[in-house]
PDB file of N, CA, C and O in Angstrom:
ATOM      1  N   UNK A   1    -111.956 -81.204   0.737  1.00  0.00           N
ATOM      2  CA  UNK A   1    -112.827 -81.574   1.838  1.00  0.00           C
ATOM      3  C   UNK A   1    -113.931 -82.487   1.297  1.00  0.00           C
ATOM      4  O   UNK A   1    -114.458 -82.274   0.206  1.00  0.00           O
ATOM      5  N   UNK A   2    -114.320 -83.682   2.224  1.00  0.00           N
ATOM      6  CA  UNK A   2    -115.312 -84.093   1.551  1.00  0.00           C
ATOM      7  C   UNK A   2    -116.577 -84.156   1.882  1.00  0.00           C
ATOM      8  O   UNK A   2    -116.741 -83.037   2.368  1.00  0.00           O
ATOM      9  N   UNK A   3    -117.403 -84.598   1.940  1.00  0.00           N
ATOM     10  CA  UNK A   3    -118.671 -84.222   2.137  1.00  0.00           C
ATOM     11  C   UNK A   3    -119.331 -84.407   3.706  1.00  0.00           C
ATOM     12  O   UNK A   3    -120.262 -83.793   4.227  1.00  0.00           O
ATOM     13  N   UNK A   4    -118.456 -85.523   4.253  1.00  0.00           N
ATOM     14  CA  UNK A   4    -118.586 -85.982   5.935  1.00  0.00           C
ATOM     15  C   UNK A   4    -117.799 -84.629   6.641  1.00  0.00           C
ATOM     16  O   UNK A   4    -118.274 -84.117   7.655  1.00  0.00           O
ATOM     17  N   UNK A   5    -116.748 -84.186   6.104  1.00  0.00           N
ATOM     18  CA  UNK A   5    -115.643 -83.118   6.586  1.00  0.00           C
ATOM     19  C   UNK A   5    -116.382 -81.666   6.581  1.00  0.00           C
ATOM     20  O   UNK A   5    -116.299 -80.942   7.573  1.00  0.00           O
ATOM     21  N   UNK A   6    -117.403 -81.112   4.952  1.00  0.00           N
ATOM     22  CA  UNK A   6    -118.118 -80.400   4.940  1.00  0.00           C
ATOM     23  C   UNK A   6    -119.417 -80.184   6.193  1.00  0.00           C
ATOM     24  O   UNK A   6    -119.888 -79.181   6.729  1.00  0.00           O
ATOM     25  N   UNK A   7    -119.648 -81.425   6.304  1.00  0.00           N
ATOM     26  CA  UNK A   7    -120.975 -81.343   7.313  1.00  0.00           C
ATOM     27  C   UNK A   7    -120.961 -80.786   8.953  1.00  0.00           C
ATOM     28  O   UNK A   7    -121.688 -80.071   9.644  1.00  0.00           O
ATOM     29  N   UNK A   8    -119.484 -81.679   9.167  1.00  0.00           N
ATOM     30  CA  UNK A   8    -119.252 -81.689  10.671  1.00  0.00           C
ATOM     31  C   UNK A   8    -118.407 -80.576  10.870  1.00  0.00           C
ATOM     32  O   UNK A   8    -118.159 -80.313  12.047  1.00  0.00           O
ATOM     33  N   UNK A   9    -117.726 -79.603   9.689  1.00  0.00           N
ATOM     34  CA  UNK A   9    -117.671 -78.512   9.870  1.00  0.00           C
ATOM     35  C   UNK A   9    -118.143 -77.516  10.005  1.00  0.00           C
ATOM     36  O   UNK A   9    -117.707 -76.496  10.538  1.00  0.00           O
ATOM     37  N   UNK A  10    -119.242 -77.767   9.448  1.00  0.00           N
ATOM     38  CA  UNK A  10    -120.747 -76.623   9.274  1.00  0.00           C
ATOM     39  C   UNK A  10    -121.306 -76.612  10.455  1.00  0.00           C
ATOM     40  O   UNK A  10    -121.522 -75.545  11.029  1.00  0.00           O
ATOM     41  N   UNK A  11    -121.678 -78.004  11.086  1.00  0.00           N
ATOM     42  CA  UNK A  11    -122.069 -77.668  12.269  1.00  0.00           C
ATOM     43  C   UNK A  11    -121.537 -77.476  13.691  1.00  0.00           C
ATOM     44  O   UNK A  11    -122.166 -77.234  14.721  1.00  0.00           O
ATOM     45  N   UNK A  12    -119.921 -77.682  13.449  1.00  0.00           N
ATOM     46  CA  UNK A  12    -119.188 -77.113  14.417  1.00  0.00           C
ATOM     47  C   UNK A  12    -119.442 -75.996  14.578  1.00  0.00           C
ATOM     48  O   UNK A  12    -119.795 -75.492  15.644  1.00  0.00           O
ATOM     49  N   UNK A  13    -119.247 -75.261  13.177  1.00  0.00           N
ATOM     50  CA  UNK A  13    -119.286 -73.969  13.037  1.00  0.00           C
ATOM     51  C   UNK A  13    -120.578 -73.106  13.710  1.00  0.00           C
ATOM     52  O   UNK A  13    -120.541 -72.007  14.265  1.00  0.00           O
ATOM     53  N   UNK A  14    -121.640 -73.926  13.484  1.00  0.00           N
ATOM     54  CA  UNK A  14    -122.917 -73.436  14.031  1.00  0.00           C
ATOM     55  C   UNK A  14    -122.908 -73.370  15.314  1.00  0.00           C
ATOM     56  O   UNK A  14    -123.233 -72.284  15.793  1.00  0.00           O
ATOM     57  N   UNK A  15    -122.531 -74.510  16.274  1.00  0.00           N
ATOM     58  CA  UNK A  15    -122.733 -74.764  17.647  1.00  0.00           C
ATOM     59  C   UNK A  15    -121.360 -73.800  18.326  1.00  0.00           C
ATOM     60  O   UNK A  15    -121.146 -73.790  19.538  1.00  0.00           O
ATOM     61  N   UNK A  16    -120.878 -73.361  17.765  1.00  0.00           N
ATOM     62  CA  UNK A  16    -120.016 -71.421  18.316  1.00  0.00           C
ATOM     63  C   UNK A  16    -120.812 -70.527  18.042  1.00  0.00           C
ATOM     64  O   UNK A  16    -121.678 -70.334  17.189  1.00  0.00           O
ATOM     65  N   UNK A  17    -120.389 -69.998  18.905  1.00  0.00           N
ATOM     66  CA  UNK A  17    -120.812 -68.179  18.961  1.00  0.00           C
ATOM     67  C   UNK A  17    -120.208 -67.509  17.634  1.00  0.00           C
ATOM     68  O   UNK A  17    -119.146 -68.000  17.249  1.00  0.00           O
ATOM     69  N   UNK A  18    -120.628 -66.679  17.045  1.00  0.00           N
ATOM     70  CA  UNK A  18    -120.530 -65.819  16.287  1.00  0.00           C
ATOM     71  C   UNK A  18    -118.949 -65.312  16.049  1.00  0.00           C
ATOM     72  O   UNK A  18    -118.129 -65.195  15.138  1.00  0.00           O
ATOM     73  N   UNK A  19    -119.134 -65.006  18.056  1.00  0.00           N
ATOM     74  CA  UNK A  19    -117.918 -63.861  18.558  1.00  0.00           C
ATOM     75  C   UNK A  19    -117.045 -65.014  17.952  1.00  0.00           C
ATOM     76  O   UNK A  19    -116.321 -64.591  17.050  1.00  0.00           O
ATOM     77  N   UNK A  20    -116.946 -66.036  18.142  1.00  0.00           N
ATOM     78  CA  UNK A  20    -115.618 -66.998  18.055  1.00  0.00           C
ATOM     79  C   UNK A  20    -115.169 -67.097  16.395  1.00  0.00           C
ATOM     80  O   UNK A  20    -114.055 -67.465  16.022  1.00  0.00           O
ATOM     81  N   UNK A  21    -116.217 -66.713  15.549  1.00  0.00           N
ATOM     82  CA  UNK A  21    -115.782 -67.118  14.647  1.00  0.00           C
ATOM     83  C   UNK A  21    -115.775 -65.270  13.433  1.00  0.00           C
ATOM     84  O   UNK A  21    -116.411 -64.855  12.464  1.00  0.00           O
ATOM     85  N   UNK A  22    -114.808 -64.832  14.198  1.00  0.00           N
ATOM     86  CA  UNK A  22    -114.331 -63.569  14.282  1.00  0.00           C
ATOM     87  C   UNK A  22    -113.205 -63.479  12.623  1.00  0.00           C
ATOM     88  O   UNK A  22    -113.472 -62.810  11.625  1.00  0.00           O
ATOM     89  N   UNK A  23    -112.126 -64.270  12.804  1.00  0.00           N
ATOM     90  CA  UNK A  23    -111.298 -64.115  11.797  1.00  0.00           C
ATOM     91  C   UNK A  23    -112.195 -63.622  10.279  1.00  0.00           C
ATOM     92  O   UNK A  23    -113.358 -63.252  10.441  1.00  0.00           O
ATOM     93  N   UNK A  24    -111.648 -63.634   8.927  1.00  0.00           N
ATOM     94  CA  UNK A  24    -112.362 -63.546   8.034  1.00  0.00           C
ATOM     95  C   UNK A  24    -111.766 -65.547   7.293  1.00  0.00           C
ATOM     96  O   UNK A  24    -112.145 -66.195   6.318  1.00  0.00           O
ATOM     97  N   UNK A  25    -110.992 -65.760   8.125  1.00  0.00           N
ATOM     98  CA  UNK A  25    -110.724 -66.886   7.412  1.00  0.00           C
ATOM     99  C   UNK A  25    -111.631 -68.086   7.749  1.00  0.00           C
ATOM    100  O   UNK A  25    -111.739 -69.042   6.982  1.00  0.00           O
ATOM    101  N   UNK A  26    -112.424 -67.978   9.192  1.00  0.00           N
ATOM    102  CA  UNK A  26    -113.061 -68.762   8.967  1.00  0.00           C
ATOM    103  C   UNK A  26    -114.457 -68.823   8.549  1.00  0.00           C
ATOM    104  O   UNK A  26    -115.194 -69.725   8.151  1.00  0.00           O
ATOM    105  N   UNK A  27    -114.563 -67.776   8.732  1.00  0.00           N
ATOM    106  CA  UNK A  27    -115.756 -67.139   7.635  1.00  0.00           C
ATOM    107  C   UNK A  27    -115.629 -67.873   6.069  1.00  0.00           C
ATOM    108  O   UNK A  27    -116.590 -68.518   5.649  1.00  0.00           O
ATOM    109  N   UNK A  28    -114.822 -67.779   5.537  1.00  0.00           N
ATOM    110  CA  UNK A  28    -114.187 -67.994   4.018  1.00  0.00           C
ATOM    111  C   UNK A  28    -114.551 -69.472   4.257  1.00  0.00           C
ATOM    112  O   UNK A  28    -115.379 -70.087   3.586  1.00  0.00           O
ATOM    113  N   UNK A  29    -113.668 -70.099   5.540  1.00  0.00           N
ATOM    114  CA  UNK A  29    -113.823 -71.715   5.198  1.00  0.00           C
ATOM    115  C   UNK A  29    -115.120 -72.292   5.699  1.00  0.00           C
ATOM    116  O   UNK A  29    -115.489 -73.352   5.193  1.00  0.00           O
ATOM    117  N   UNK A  30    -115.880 -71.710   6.660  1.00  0.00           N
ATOM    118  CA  UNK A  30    -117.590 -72.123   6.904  1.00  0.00           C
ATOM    119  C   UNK A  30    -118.233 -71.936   5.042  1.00  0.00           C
ATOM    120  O   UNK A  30    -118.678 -72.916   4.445  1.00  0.00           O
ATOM    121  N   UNK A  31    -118.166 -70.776   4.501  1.00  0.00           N
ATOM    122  CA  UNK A  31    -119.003 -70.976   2.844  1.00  0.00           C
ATOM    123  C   UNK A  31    -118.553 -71.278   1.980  1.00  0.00           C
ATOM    124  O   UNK A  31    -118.991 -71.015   0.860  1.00  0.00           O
ATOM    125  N   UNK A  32    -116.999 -72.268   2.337  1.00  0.00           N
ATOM    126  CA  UNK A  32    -116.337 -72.543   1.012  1.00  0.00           C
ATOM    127  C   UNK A  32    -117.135 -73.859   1.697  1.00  0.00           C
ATOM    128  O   UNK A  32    -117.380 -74.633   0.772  1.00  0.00           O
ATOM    129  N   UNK A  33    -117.659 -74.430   3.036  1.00  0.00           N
ATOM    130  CA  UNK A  33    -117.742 -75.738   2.759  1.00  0.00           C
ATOM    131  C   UNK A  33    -119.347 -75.966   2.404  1.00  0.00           C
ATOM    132  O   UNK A  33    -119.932 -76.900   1.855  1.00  0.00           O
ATOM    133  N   UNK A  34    -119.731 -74.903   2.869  1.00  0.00           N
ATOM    134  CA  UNK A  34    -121.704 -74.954   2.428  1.00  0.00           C
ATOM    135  C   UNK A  34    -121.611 -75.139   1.174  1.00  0.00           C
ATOM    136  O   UNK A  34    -122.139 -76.069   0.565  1.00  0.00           O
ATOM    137  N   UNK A  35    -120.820 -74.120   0.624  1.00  0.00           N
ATOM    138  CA  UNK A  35    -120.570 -74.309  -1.076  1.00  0.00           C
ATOM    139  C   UNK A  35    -120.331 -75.909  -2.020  1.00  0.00           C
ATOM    140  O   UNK A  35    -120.751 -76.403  -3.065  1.00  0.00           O
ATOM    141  N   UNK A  36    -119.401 -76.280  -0.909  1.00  0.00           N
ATOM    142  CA  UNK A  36    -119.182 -77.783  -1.580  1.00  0.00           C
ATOM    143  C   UNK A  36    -120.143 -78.773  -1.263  1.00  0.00           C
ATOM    144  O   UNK A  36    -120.333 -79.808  -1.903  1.00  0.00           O
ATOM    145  N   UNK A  37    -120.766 -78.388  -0.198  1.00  0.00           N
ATOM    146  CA  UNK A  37    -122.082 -79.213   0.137  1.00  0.00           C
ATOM    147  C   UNK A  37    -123.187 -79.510  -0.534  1.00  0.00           C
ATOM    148  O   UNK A  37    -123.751 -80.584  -0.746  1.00  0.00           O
ATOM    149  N   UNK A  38    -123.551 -77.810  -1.011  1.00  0.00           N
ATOM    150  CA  UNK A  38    -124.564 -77.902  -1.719  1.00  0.00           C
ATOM    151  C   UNK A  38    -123.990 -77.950  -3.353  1.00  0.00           C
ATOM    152  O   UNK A  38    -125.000 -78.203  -4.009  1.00  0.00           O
ATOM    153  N   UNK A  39    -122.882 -77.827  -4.249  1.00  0.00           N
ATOM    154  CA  UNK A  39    -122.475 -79.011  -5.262  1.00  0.00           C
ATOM    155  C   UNK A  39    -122.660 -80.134  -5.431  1.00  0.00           C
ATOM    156  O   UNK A  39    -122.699 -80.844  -6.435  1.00  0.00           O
ATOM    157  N   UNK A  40    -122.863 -80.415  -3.658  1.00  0.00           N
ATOM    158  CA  UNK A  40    -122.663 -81.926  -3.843  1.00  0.00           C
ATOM    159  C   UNK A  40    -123.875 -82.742  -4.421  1.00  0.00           C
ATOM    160  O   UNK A  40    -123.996 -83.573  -5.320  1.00  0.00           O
ATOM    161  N   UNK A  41    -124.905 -82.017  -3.320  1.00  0.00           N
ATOM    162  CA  UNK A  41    -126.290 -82.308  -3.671  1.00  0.00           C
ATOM    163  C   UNK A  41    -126.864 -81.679  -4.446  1.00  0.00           C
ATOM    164  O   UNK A  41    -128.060 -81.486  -4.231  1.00  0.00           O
ATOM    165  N   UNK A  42    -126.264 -81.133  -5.604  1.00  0.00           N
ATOM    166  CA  UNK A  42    -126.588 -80.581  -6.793  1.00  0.00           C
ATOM    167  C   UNK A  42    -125.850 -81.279  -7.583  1.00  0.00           C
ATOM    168  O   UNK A  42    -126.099 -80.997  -8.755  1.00  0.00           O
ATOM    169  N   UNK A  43    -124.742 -82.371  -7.419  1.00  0.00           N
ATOM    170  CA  UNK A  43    -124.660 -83.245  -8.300  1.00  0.00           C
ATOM    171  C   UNK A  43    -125.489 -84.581  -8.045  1.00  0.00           C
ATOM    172  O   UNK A  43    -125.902 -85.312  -8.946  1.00  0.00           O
ATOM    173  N   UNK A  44    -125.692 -84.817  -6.503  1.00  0.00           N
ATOM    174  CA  UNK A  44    -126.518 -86.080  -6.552  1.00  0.00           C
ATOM    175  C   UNK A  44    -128.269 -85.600  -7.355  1.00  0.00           C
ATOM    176  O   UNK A  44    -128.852 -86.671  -7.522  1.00  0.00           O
ATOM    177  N   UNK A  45    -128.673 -85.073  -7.574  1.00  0.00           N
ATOM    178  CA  UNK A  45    -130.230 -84.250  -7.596  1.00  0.00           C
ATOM    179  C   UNK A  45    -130.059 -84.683  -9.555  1.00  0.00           C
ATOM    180  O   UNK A  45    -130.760 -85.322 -10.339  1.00  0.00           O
ATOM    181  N   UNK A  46    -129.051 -84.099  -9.645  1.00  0.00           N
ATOM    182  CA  UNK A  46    -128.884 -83.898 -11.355  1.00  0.00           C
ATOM    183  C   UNK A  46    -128.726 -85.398 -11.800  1.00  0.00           C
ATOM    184  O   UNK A  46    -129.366 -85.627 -12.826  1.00  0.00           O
ATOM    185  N   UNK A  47    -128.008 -86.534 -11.273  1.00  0.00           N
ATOM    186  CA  UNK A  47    -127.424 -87.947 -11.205  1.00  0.00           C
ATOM    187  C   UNK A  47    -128.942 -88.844 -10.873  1.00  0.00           C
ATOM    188  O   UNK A  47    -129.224 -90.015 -11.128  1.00  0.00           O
ATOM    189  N   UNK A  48    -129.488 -88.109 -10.420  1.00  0.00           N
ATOM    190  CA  UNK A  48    -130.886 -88.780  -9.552  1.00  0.00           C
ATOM    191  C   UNK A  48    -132.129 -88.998 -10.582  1.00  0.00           C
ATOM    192  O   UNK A  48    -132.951 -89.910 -10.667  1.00  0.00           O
ATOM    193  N   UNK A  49    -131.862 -87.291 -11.650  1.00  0.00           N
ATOM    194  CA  UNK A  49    -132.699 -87.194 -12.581  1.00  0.00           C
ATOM    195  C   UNK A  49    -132.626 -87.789 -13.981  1.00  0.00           C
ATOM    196  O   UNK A  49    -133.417 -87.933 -14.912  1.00  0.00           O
ATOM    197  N   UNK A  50    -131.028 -88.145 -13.684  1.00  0.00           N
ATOM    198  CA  UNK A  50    -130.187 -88.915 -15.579  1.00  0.00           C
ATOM    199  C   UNK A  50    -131.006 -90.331 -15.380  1.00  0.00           C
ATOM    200  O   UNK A  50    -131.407 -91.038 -16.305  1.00  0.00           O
ATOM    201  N   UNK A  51    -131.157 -90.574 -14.073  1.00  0.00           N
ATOM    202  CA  UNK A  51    -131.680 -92.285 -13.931  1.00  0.00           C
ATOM    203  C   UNK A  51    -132.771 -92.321 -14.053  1.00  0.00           C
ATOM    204  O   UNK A  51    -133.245 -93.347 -14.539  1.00  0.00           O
ATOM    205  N   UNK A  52    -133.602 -91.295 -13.694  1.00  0.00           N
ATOM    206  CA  UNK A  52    -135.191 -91.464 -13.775  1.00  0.00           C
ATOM    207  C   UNK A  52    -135.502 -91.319 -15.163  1.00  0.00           C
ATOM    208  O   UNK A  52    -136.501 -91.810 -15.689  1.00  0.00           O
ATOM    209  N   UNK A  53    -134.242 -90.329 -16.013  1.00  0.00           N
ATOM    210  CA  UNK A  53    -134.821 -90.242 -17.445  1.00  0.00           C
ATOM    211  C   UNK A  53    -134.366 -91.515 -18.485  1.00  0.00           C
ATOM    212  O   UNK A  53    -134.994 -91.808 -19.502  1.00  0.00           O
ATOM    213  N   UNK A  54    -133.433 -92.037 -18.123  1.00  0.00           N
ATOM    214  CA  UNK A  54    -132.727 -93.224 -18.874  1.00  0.00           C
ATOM    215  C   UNK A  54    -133.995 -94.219 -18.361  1.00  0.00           C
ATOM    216  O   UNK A  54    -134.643 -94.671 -19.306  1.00  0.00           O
ATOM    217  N   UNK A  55    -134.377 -94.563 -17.248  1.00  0.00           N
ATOM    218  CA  UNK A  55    -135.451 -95.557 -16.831  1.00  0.00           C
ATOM    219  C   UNK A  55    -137.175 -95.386 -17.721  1.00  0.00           C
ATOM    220  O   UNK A  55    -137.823 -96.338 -18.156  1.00  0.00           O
ATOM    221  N   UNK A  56    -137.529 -94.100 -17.780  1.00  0.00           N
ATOM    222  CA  UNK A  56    -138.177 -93.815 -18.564  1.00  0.00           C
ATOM    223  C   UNK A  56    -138.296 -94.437 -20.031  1.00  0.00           C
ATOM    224  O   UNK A  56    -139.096 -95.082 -20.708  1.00  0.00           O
ATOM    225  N   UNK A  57    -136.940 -93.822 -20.130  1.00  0.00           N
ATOM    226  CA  UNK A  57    -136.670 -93.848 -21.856  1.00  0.00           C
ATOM    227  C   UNK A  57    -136.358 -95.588 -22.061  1.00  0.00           C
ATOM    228  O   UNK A  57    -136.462 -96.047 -23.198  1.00  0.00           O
ATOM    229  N   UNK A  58    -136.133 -96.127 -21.381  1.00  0.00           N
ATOM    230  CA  UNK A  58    -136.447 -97.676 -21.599  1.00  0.00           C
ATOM    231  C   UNK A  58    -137.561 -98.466 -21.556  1.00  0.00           C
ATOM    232  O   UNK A  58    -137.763 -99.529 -22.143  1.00  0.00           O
ATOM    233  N   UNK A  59    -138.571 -97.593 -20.487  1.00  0.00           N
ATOM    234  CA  UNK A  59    -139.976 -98.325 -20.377  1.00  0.00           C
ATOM    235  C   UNK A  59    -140.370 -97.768 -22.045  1.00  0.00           C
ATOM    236  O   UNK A  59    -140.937 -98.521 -22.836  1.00  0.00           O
ATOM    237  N   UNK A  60    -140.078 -96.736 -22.306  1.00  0.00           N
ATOM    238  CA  UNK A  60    -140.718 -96.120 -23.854  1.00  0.00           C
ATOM    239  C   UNK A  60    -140.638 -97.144 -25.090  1.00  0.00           C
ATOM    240  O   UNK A  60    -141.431 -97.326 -26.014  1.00  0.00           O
ATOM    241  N   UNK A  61    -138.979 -97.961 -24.685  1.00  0.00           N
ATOM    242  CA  UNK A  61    -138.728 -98.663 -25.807  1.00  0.00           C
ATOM    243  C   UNK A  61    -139.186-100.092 -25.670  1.00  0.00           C
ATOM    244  O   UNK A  61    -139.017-100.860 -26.617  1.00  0.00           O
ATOM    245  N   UNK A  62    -139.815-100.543 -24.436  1.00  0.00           N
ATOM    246  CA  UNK A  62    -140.200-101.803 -24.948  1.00  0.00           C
ATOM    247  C   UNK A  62    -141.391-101.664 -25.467  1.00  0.00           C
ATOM    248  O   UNK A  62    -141.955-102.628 -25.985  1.00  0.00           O
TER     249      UNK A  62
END
């Protein structure tokens, strides 16, 4: 799933009732996709910080 697929599933998921989302499977697939969501933006966050430190570490060296 990717990250557009994660989102608009999450909030499908939100804009139902509870009652509807009864199975345990979709239970499983609503926090398998929060899960990949927030990876995701726990890889952009970590990617965000390699640049600010590489940018740093170049102002250091001139």
């Amino acid at each position: 799933m990717n990250v557009h697929e994660c989102v608009k599933f999450i909030s499908d998921s939100v804009d139902r009732s509870s009652d509807e989302l009864k199975s345990r499977e979709d239970w499983f697939v609503l926090w398998e996709s929060i899960v990949e969501l927030s990876l995701f933006v726990d890889f952009i966050i970590d990617y965000d910080l390699q640049k600010q430190k590489q940018s740093a570490q170049k102002k250091r060296e001139i």
